[in-house]
C-alpha positions, 0 to 999 in steps of 0.5 A: 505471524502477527496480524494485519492491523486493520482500521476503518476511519472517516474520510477526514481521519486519513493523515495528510500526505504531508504527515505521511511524508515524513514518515519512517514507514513505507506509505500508499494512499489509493483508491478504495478499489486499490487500483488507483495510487492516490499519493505514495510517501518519499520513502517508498519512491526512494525504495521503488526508484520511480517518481511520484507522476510515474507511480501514479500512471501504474493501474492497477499499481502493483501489477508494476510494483511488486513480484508476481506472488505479491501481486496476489498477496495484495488482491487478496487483502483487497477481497479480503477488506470487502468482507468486513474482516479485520483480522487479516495477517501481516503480508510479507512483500517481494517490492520490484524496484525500477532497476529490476532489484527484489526488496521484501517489506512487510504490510503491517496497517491497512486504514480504510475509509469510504473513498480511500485506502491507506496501506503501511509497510516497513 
């Protein structure tokens, strides 16, 4: 499986969220703690069927998300970024959409800075 592509970048090196609107790839800005979602991108709400105020109230937010061995596929790549590693691998995902539906997506790019975490996935 190809690695997680992991990037450190400062505060303002972060897309804006309308640039990461309009991407084709599944995008989620949270908190640097991952607990709290900060913006997720038109696609992903279309996958995940919730609205983007909904989907901000979910702490920590893939406990609601995502199936039960996602959930701790994502709390390891969580511990695993506290470490410095950047040579994660790629995470394949169960999403759980609002109508109960299993989605797979594959987390391929994980960007860091010190207030932010920016997560990819297609």
């Amino acid at each position: 499986m190809p690695n997680l592509h992991v990037e450190r970048l400062v505060s303002n090196e972060l897309p804006a969220h309308s640039i990461l609107g309009r991407m084709h790839d599944l995008a989620f800005a949270c908190s640097r703690d991952g607990k709290t979602l900060n913006f997720v991108n038109r696609r992903a709400l279309d996958l995940f069927g919730w609205t983007q105020a909904e989907i901000q109230q979910f702490i920590p937010w893939w406990e609601l998300l995502f199936a039960p061995e996602s959930r701790r596929a994502i709390e390891r790549v969580l511990q695993s970024i506290d470490g410095n590693s950047d040579e994660l691998e790629c995470v394949e995902l169960q999403a759980h959409t609002v109508g109960g539906t299993h989605i797979p997506i594959r987390l391929h790019s994980l960007f860091l800075t010190d207030d932010e975490l920016l997560f990819l996935a297609d």
